[in-house]
N, C-alpha and C positions, 0 to 999 in steps of 0.2 A: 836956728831955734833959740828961744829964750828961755832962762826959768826964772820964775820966783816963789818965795816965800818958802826957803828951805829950813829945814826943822831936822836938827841931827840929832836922835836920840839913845839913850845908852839905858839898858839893864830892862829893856823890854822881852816880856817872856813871850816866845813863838808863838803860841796862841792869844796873845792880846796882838801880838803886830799883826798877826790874818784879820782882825777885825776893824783895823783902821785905813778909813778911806784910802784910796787912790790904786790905780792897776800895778799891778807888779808885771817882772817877765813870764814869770807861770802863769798867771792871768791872761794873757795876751795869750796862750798857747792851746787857756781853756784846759788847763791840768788841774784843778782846784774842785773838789778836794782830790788830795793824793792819793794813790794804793799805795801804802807804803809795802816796800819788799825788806827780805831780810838782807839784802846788799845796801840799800836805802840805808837799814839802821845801823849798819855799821859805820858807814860814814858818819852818822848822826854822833853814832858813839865815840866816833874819835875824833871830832871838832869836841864835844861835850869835855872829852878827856884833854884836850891842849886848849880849848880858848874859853871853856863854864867847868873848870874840876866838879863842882857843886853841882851838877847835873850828869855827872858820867855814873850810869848806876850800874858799874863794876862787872856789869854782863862779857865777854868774850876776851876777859883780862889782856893774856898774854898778845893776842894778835893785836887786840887795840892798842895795848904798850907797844909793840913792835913798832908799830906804825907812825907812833907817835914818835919812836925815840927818834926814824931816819926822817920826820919830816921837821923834829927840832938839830937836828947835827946842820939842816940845810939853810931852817928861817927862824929857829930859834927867836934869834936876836931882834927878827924883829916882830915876834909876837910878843917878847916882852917889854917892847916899850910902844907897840901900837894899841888899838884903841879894835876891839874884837866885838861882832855879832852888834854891829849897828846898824839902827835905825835909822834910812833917808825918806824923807817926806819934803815934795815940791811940787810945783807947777811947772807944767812945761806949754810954752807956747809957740803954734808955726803957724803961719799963713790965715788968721785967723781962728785957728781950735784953740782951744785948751784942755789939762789933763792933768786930772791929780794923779803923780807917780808914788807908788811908795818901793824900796827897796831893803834889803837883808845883807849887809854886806859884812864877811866874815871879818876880813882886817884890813883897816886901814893905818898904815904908816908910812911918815914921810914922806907925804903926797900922793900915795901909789896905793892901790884897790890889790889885796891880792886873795885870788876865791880858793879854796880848798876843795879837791875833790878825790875822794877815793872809788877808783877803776878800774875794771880789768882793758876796758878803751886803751888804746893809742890816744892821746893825746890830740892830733889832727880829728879824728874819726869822731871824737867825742865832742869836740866843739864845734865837726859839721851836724852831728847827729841832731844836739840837744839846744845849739845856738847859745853856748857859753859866751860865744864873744857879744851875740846882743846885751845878754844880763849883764856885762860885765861894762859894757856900753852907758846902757843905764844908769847904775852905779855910780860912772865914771863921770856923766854929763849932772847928777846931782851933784856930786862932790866937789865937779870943777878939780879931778884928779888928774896931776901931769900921766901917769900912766896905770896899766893894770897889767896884771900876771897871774895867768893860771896856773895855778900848781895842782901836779896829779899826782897819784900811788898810789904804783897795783897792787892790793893787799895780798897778791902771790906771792909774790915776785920780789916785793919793795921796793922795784924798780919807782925812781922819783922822775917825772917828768913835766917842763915847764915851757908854757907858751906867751909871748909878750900881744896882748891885744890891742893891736891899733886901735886907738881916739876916735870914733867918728860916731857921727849924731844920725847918719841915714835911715839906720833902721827905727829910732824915735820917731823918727820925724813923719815915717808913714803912719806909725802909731796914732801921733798925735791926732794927723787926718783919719783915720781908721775908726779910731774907738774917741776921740776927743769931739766938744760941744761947742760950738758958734760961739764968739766974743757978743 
């Protein structure tokens, strides 16, 4: 696979990036638009609360702090000096398609994609379920990232758990044939 014409953007609000061209992984899944649940928002709530303070609207205080404080004791360090809730936009091309991808990727730092997710999942369970590792995939093939890592936490529990996502272009690349247009 090849890409081009990639376009990395910063301080894009979640409703203007649903509006700009190209598939995403939720797209590909036909999830668009969302039902959002109230498990949904709390997750919302606590990326909002560690990586857009300016948008956490103070709703479920204590557990969202909680959540926040074990998954800064863990990556802290490197949400402060990575680069949060960016915007990828590229072309991807195989075997004659093309495909405008866009992607939402929570933080990149130091070459490495790492996604946030708050879950009551196992970790395994939840990347066979919902195909984290392709989103992460994605990501990883716009950004030309040496690696990614899923980070979870069960907002029970606060148990922190982390999966390293192999590199690979396979599942794009059916994409690309799938949903992508003749050269």
């Amino acid at each position: 696979m090849e890409i081009f014409d990639v376009r990395i953007l910063e301080g894009v609000p979640f409703d203007e990036y649903l509006k700009l061209p190209g598939l995403s992984f939720s797209g590909t899944k036909g999830t668009l638009p969302v039902n959002v649940t109230e498990r949904m928002q709390l997750g919302t709530r606590v990326h909002a609360y560690l990586l857009e303070p300016s948008k956490y609207d103070g709703q479920h205080y204590k557990l969202v702090r909680a959540i926040a404080q074990k998954v800064n004791s863990q990556i802290g360090a490197l949400i402060k000096i990575g680069k949060s809730e960016l915007t990828v936009l590229c072309t991807m091309v195989h075997r004659g398609y093309y495909l405008y991808y866009k992607g939402r990727v929570d933080l990149f730092a130091g070459g490495m994609i790492i996604d946030l997710k708050v879950s009551e999942l196992e970790i395994v369970a939840a990347i066979n379920h919902f195909g984290y590792n392709h989103q992460l995939n994605g990501y990883a093939i716009a950004l030309k990232a040496r690696a990614s890592v899923l980070f979870s936490i069960n907002p029970n529990t606060l148990k922190v758990q982390t999966a390293p996502i192999p590199n690979s272009s396979t599942h794009w690349e059916r994409v690309v044939l799938q949903y992508g247009k003749p050269i």
